[in-house]
C-alpha positions in Angstrom: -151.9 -37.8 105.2 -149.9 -35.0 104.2 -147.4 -35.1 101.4 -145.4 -31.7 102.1 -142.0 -33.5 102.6 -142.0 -35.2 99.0 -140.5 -33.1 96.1 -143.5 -32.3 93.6 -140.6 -32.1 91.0 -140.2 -30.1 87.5 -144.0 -29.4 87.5 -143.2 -27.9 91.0 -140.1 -26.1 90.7 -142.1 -24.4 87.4 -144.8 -23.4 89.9 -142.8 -22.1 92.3 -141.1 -19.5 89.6 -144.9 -18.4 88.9 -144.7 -17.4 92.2 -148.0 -20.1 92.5 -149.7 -19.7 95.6 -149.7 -23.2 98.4 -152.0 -23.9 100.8 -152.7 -27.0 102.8 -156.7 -28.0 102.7 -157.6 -30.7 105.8 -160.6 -33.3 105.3 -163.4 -32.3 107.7 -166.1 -34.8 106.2 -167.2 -36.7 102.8 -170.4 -38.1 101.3 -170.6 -40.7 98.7 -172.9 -39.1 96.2 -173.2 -42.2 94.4 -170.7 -45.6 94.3 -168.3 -43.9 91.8 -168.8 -40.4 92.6 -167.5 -38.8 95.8 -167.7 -35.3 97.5 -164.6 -34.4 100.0 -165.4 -31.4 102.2 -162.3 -29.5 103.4 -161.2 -26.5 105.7 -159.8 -24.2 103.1 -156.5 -23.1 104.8 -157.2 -19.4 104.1 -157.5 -19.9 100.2 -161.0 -18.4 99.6 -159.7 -15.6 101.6 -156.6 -14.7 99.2 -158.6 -15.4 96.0 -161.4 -13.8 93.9 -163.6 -16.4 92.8 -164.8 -16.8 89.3 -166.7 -19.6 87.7 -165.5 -23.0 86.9 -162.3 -22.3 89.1 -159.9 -24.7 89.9 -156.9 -25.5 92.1 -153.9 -28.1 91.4 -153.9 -30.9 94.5 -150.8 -32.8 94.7 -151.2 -36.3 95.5 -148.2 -38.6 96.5 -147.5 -41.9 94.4 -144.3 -44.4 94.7 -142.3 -41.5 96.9 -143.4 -38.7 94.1 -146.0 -36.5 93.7 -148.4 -35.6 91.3 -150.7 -32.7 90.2 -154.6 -33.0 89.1 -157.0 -29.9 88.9 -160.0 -29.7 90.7 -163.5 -27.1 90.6 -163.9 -25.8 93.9 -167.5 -26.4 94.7 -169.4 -25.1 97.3 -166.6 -22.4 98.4 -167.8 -20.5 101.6 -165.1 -17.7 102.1 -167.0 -16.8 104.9 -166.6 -20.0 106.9 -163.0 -20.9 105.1 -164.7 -24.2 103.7 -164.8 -25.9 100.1 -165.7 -29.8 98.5 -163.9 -31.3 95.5 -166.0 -34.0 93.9 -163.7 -37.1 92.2 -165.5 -39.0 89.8 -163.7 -42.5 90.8 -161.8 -44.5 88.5 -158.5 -46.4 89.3 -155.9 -43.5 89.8 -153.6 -42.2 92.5 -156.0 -39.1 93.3 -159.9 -41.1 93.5 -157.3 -44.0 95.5 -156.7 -41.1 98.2 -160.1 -39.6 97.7 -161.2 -43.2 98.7 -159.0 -43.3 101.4 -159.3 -39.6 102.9 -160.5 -39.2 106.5 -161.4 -36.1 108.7 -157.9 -34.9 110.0 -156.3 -35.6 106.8 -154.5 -33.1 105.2 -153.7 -32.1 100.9 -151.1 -29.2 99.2 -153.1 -27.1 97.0 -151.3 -24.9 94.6 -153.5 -22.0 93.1 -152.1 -21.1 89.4 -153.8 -21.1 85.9 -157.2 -21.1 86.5 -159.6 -18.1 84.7 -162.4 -17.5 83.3 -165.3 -15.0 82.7 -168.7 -15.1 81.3 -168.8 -13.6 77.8 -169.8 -10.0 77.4 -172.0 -9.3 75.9 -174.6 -11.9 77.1 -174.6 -14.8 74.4 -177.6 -16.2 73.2 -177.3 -19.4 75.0 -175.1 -22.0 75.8 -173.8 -25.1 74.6 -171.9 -27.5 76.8 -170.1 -30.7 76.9 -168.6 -32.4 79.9 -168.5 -36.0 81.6 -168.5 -36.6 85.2 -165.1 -35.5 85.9 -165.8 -31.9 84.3 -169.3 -31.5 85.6 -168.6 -29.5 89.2 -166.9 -27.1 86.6 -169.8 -27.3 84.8 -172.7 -26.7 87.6 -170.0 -23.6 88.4 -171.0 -22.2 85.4 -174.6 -23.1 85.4 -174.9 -21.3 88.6 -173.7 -18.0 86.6 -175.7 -17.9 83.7 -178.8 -18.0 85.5 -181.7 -18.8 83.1 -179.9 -18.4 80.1 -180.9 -21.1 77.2 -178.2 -24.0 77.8 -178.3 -27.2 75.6 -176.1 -29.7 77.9 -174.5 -32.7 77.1 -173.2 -34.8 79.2 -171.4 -38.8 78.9 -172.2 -41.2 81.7 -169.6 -43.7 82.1 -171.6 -45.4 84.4 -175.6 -45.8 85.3 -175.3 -44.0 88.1 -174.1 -41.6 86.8 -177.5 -40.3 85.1 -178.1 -40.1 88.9 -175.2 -37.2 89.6 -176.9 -33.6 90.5 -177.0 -31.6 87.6 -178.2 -28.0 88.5 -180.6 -27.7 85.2 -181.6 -31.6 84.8 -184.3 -30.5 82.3 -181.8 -29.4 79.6 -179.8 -32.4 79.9 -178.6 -35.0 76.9 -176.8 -38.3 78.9 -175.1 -40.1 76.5 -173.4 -43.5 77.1 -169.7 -43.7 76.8 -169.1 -46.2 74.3 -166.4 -46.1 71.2 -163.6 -44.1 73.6 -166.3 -40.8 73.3 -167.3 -41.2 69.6 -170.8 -42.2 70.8 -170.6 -38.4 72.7 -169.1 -37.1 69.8 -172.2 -38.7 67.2 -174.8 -36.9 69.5 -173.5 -34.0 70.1 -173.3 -33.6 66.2 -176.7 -34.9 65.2 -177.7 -32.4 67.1 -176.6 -29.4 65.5 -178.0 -26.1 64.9 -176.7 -22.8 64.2 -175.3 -21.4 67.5 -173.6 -18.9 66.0 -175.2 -16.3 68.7 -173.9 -18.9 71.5 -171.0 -19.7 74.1 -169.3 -23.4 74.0 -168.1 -24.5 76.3 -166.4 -28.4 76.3 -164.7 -30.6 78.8 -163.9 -34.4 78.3 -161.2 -36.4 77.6 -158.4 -35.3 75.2 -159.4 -36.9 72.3 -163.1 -36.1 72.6 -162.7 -32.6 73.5 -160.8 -32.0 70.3 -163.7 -33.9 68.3 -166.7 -31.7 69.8 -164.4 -28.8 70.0 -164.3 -29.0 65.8 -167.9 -29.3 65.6 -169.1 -26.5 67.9 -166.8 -24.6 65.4 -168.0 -26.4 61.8 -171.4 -27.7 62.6 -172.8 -25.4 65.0 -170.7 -22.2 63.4 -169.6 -21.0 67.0 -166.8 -18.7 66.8 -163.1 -19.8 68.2 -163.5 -16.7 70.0 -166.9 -17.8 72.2 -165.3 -21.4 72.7 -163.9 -22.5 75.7 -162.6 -26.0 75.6 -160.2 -27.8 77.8 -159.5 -31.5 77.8 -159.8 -32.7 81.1 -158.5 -36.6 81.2 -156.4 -38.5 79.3 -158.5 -41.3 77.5 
C-alpha cells in the first residue's frame, strides 16, 4: 500500500525546501495491544541509521486520502538501529491514519519524512517531572520516561476509553488516569487540584489543542514552572 505516486502537496513541497529527509518504512507485523490501541512494527528503510536518536522523537507518515495525502507525527518506539526496525502505536479513532493502521498488512509499505522533531532532557537535572498526555501522546511519553530514569515524575494521563487504563505505562505507580469528559476540562480540573510548587521541575504536556493550552497555563500559574522548563505541544485537534 504505498502512496509515493500521490502529490503530498504545499505541506510537501515546504518539506522538500528543508531539504526533509524520505524514507519508505514496510509493515513486517502488528499487535493489537488493546481494541483501540494498536502497535505496527516496520523495517525502518535505513532511518535509524541516518539519524541520532533523542527522546520523544517523531517522524511525519504520509497517509493517502480521496487521491491526496496527508501528514501525522508519530514517536518512534522501540527503534533498533542495529536491526533497522521500529513500531508506531495509533491510538484508534475514526481518521485516515488509525483507518490504514487498521488496514496495514506485512508487505505494506508508508513515506516517512524526518523534519522538526527535537528535544533534550534539561540540564541541569530538574527536580522531577510533571507530565500530561492522553493515549495518542503516551509512546512520546514512555520515550521520555525511559530517559529520566528514577527521577520523581507525577503523570497524568486522560483515558478516552476503559481500556485504556490497560495501555503499558512504563512507571504505572506514578500514574493519575482521568476520564475524558467536558472536551478535556475533566483533565484540566485534576491536573489543577493537584498543584504544588514545581518550581524546581520539568513539564512536559501533550493533548489535544485546546487542553494542552489549558494545563500548559497552569504548569506555568499554579505549579510556578518556568516557560523555560515547559515543553508542551498539542498533539490532536479536539
Amino acid at each position: 500500500m504505498s502512496d509515493t505516486k500521490l502529490s503530498r502537496g504545499f505541506a510537501g513541497a515546504v518539506l522538500k525546501l528543508l531539504r526533509a529527509g524520505d524514507y519508505e518504512l514496510t509493515v513486517t507485523g502488528r499487535t493489537e495491544v488493546t481494541p483501540h490501541y494498536l502497535r505496527v512494527s516496520f523495517e525502518a528503510g535505513g532511518l535509524l541509521a541516518d539519524r541520532a536518536l533523542h527522546p520523544t522523537q517523531w517522524v511525519r507518515l504520509w497517509f493517502s486520502d480521496g487521491g491526496k495525502l496527508h501528514q501525522r507525527g508519530y514517536t518512534l518506539v522501540n527503534p533498533d538501529p542495529a536491526n533497522d526496525t521500529v513500531d508506531i502505536e495509533f491510538a484508534l479513532h475514526d481518521g485516515v491514519a488509525s483507518n490504514w493502521a487498521e488496514r496495514a498488512q506485512p508487505g505494506d509499505t508508508i513515506e516517512a519524512t524526518v523534519l522538526g522533531s527535537n528535544f533534550a532532557l534539561p540540564d541541569p537535572r530538574p527536580a522531577g517531572y510533571v507530565i500530561v498526555g492522553d493515549a495518542a501522546s503516551l509512546p512520546a511519553i514512555n520515550s521520555l520516561l525511559d530517559a529520566i530514569g528514577d527521577a520523581p515524575a507525577r503523570i497524568f494521563l486522560e483515558a478516552a476509553h476503559d481500556d485504556d487504563r490497560q495501555l503499558p505505562v512504563r512507571r504505572r505507580a506514578d500514574v493519575t488516569w482521568v476520564d475524558r469528559a467536558d472536551a478535556g476540562d475533566a483533565l484540566v480540573a485534576a491536573v489543577g487540584a493537584a498543584a504544588f510548587d514545581a518550581s524546581e521541575h520539568f513539564g512536559w504536556v501533550a493533548c489535544d489543542n485546546r487542553t494542552t493550552r489549558a494545563v500548559a497555563r497552569l504548569l506555568r500559574e499554579d505549579y510556578r514552572i518556568p516557560r523555560k522548563s515547559l515543553k508542551a505541544q498539542g498533539y490532536w485537534v479536539a
